[in-house]
C-alpha positions in Angstrom: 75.6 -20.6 48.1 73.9 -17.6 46.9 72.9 -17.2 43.0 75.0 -13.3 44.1 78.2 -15.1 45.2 77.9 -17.5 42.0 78.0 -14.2 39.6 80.6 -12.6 41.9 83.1 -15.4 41.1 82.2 -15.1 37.7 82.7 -11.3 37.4 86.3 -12.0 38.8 87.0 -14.0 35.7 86.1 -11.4 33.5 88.2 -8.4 31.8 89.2 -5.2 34.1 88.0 -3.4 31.4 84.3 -4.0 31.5 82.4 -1.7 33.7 79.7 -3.8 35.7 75.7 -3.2 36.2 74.8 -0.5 38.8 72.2 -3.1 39.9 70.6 -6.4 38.8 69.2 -6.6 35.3 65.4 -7.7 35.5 63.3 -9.3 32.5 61.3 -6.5 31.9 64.4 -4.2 32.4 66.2 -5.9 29.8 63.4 -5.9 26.9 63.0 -2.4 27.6 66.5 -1.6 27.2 66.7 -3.6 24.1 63.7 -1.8 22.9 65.1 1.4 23.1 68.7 0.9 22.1 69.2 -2.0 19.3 70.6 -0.4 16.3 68.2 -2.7 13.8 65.3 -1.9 15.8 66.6 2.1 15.0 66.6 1.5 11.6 63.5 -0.2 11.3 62.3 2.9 12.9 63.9 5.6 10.6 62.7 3.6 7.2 58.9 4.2 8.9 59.5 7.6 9.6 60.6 8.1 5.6 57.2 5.9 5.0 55.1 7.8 6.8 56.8 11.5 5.7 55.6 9.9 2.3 51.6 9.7 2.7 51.2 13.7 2.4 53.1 14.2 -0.6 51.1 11.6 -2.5 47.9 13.2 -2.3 48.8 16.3 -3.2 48.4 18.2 -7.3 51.6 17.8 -8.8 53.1 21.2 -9.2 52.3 23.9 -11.6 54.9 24.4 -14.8 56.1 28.1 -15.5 56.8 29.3 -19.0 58.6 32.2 -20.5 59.0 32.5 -24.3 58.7 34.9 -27.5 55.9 34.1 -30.0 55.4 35.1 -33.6 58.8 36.5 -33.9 59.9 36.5 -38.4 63.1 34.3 -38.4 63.8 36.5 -41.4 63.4 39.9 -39.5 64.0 39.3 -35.3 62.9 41.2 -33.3 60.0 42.3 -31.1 58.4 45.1 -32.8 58.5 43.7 -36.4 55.6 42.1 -36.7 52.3 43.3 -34.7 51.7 39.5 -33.2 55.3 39.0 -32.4 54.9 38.7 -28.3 56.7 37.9 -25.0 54.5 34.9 -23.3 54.6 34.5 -19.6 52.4 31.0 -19.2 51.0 28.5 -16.1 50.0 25.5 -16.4 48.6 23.0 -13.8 48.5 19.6 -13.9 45.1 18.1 -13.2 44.3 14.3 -12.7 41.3 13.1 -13.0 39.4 13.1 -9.5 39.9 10.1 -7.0 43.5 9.4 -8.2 45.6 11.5 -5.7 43.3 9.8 -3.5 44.4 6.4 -4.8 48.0 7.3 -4.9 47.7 8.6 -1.0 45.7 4.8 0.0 48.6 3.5 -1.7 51.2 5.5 0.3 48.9 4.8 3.6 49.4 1.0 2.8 52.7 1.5 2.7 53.3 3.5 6.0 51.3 0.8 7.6 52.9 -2.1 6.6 56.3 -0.5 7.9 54.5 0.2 11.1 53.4 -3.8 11.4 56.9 -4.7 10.6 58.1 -2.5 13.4 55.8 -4.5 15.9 56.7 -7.7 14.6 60.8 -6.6 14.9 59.8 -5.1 18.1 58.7 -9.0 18.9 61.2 -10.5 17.7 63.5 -8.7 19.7 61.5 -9.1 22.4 61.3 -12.9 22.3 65.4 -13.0 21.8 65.8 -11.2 24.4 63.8 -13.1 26.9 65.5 -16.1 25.7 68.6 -15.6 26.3 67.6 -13.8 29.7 65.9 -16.6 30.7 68.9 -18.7 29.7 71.2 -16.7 31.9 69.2 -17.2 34.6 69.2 -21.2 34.3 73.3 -21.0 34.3 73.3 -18.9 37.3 70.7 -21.0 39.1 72.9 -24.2 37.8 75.8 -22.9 38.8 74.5 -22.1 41.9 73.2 -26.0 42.7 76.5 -27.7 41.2 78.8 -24.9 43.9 76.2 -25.7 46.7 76.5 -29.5 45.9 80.4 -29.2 45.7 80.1 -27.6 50.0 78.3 -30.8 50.7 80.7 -33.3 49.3 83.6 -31.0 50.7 81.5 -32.1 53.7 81.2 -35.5 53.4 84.6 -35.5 52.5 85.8 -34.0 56.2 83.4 -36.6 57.5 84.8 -39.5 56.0 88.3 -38.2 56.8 87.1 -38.1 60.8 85.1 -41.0 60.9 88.5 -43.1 59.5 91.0 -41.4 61.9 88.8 -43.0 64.6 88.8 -46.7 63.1 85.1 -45.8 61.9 85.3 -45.6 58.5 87.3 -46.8 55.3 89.8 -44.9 53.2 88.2 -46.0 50.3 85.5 -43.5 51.2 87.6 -40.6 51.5 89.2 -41.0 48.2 85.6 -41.6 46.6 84.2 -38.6 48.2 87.3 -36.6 46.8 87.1 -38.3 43.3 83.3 -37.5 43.0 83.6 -33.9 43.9 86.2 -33.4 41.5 84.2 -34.7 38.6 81.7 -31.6 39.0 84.4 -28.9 38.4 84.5 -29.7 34.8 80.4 -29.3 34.8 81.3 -26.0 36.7 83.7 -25.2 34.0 81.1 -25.9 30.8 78.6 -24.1 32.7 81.1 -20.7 33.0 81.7 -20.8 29.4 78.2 -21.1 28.3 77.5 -17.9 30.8 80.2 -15.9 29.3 78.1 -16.6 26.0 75.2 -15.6 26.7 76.4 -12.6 28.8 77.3 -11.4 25.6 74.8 -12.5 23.8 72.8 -10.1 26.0 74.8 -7.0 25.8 74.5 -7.3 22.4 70.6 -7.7 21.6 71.0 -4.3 24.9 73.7 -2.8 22.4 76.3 -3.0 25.5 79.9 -3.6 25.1 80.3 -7.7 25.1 82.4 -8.0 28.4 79.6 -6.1 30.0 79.0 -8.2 33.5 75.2 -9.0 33.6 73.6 -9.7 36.6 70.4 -11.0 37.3 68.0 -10.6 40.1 68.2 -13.2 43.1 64.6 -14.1 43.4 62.9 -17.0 43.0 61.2 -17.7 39.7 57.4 -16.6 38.8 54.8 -19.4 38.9 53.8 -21.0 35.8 50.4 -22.2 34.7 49.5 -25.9 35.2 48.1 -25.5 31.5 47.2 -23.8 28.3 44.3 -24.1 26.1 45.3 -23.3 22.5 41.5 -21.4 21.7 42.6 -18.3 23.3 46.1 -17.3 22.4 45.0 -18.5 18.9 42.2 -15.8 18.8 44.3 -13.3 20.0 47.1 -14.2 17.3 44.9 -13.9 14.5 43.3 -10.4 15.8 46.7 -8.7 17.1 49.6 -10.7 15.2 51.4 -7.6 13.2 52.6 -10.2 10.4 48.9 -10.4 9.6 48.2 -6.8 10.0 51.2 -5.9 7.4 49.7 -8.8 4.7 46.3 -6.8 5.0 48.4 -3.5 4.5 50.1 -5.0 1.2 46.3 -6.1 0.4 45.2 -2.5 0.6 47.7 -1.1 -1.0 47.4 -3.5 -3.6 43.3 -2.6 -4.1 44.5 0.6 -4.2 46.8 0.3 -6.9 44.5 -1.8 -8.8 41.9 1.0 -8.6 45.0 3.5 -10.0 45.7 1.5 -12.8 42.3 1.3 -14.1 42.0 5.1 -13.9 44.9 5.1 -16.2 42.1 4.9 -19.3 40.9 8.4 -18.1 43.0 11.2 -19.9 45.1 13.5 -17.4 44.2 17.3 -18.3 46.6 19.8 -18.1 45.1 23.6 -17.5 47.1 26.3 -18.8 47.1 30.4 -18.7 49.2 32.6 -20.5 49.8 36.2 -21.0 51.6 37.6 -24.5 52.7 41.2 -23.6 53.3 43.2 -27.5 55.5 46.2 -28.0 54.3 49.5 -28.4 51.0 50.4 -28.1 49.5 46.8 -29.0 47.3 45.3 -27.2 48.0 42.3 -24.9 47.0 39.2 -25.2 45.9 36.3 -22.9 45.0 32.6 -23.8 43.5 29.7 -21.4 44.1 26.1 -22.6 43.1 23.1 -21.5 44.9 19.7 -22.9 44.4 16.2 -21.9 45.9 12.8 -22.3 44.5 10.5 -25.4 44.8 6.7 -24.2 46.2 5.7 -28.1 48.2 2.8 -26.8 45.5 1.1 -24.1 46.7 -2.3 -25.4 50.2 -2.3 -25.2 50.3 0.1 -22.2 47.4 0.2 -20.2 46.3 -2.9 -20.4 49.6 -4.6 -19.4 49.7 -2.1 -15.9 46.2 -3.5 -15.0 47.0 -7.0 -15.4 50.5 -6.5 -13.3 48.2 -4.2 -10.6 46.0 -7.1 -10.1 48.3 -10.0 -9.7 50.0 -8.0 -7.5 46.3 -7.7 -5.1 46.5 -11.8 -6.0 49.5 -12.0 -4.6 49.1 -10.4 -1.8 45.8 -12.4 -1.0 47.7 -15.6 -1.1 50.5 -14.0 1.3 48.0 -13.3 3.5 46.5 -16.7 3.6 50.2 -18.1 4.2 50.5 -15.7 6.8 47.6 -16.9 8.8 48.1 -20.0 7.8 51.9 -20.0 9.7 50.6 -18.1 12.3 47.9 -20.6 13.2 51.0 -23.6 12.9 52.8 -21.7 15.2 50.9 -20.9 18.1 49.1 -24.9 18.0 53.2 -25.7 17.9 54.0 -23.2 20.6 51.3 -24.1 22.6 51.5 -27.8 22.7 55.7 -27.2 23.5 54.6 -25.3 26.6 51.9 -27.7 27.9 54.6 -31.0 27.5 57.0 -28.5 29.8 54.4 -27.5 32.0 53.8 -31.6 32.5 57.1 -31.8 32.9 58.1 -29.5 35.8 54.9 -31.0 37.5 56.1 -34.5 37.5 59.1 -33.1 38.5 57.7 -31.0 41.5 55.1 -33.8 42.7 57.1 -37.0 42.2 60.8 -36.7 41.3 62.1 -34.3 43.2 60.1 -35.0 46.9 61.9 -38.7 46.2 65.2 -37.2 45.4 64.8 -35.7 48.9 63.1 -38.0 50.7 66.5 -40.8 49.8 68.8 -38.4 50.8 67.2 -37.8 54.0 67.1 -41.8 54.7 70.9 -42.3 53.5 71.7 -39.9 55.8 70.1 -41.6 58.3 71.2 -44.7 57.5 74.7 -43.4 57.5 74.8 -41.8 60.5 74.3 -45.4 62.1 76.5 -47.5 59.8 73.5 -49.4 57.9 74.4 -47.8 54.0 78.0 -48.0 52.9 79.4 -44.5 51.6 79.0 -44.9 48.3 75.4 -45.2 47.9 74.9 -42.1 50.0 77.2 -39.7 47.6 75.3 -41.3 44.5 72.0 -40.4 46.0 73.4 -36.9 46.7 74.5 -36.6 43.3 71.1 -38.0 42.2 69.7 -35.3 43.7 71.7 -32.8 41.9 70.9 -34.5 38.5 67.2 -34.1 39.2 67.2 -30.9 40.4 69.1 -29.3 37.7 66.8 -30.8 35.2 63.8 -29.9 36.8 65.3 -26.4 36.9 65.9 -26.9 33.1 62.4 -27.6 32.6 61.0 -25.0 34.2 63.3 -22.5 32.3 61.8 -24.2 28.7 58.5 -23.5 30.3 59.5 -20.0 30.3 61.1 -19.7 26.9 58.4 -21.3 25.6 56.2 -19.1 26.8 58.1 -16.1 25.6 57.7 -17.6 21.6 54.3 -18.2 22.6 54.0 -14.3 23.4 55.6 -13.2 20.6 53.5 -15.7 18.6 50.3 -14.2 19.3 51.9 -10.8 19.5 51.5 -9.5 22.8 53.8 -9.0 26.1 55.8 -6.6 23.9 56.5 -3.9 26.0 56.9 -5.0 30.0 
């Protein structure tokens, strides 16, 4: 039976209401669905944009301060023409921090825009990796479900055999009741193995932002190869030079250096340059004044001081997140890596040993049926056999895959399809 008719009696089970797939859903179909639709992924997405609207503003002089006033005017006598220095002042003043620090505030924003954008690849992986999970879970309950229907045909098979072969005096009842009794005992394997689809069909549509009675189909192909093996030297190298966990720690770092740098510079007094014009009644003359102020660093000790020490255990910090960073990436990938390879060994065994005996006994019961020489019962147990070690093998080889799929998003690659 066909891995299409398997999903077609499963879509019958399912509400009226969903609206199926126009066609099958492949892997790389469904990560970049997920990529473009999941709501967290969006506003991951929209926190960067704010991040990286921010970078621009940081570097620029802080804006000027207008002023508008009367000067000189007697409190005993107001107004503007008793006194010859009594003055309307219009006044400007700009703001002017010492050089490098708008440069030091924009490395700090530039950090910051960065580190969102690793944490969007590393969400963007994470996604990735959930996704192909529970895709490549689907697709062992279809393939499962396929193998337990096309196993139920066969004993519906033996069944109508054993029913002839003891209307003619050839056989026993005893074999037609254990034929019926051991295809019975799949359905409730069938059953277990609907539910757990319906779960992860929704499991799906979610992580694709679809309704969760969406019917998902899967492609009727066979699987992809895998390798025979994996050396961890590789994917490790790659990890450490493309991981975005370890690109936002050295982000933080930067940011952190810069911010050091900026707290430092907060010894150096902040000038302030001002213009003003003082416009006199009558036939005064006008005035005009330039000023230039700055910042006096009284209170290094109790302020000052007290920022450094905070900006550079922050840059400490950081350092030692970094380390713990690499230090988890480099766990996971040996982890990841030796997971696969004990898969990989197993779907060989299975594909060179276990499985080509599985066959090669149901072939000889068969045989040996055929001309009376094995009783009944040893020929469904073989056939059932059979079943047992195909599914497993097929449940290896689907941990090969998911194990893969950490492994990619481990070293941070196989993001986008």
């Amino acid at each position: 039976m066909s891995i299409f008719r398997c999903l077609w009696l499963v879509a019958l089970a399912l509400p009226w209401g969903a609206q199926a797939q126009d066609a099958p859903l492949s892997l790389n179909q469904a990560v970049a669905q997920a990529l473009a639709h999941n709501p967290n992924l969006a506003a991951i997405e929209a926190r960067l944009t704010g991040l990286q609207a921010a970078v621009e503003p940081a570097g620029v002089l802080p804006d000027p301060k207008a002023s508008l006033g009367v000067v000189n005017m007697p409190p005993s006598a107001p107004g503007l023409d008793r006194d010859p220095m009594t003055q309307v002042v219009v006044g400007v003043t700009q703001p002017l921090p010492y050089p490098g620090r708008l440069d030091l505030q924009r490395q700090i924003a530039q950090a910051k825009a960065a580190g969102g954008q690793a944490q969007l690849a590393e969400a963007r992986l994470a996604l990735a990796r959930e996704v192909k999970l529970t895709w490549w879970h689907l697709a062992y309950l279809d393939r499962a479900l396929a193998l337990h229907w096309q196993t139920t045909e066969e004993l519906n098979r033996l069944v109508e055999g054993a029913e002839a072969r003891y209307r003619v005096g050839k056989g026993f009842q005893g074999d037609v009741w254990l034929a019926r009794s051991e295809r019975a005992r799949i359905d409730p394997t069938i059953a277990a193995l609907q539910a757990q689809r319906a779960g992860a069909q929704a499991q799906l549509a979610a992580l694709l932002d679809l309704p969760p009675n969406t019917p998902i189909m899967l492609p009727d192909r066979d699987l992809p190869p895998l390798p025979a093996h994996v050396e961890p030297t590789p994917p490790m190298a790659k990890a450490l030079q493309a991981r975005p966990l370890l690109m936002a720690a050295a982000a933080e770092i930067a940011g952190a250096r810069a911010g050091v740098g900026l707290a430092d510079s907060a010894w150096i007094p902040t000038f302030d340059l001002g213009a003003s014009y003082g416009i006199r009644s009558g036939n005064r003359r006008d005035l005009a004044s330039i000023t230039l102020s700055a910042t006096l660093p009284l209170h290094g000790s109790s302020r000052q001081v007290p920022l450094l020490d905070q900006a550079r255990s922050e840059q400490s910090a950081a350092g030692h997140r970094r380390h713990q960073a690499e230090n988890r990436v480099r766990a996971e990938v040996i982890a990841l890596v030796a997971e696969l390879n004990r898969y990989l060994a197993t779907v060989a065994d299975y594909d060179e040993r276990i499985l080509p005996a599985a066959q090669g006994t149901v072939t000889a019961m068969e045989a040996a049926y055929g001309v009376g020489k094995v009783d009944f019962l040893n020929l469904v147990r073989a056939r059932l056999t059979q079943l047992s070690d195909t599914v497993m093998a097929l449940r290896a080889r689907i941990l090969a895959f998911q194990a893969q799929a950490r492994l990619d998003a481990a070293v941070g690659q196989e993001v986008t399809p």
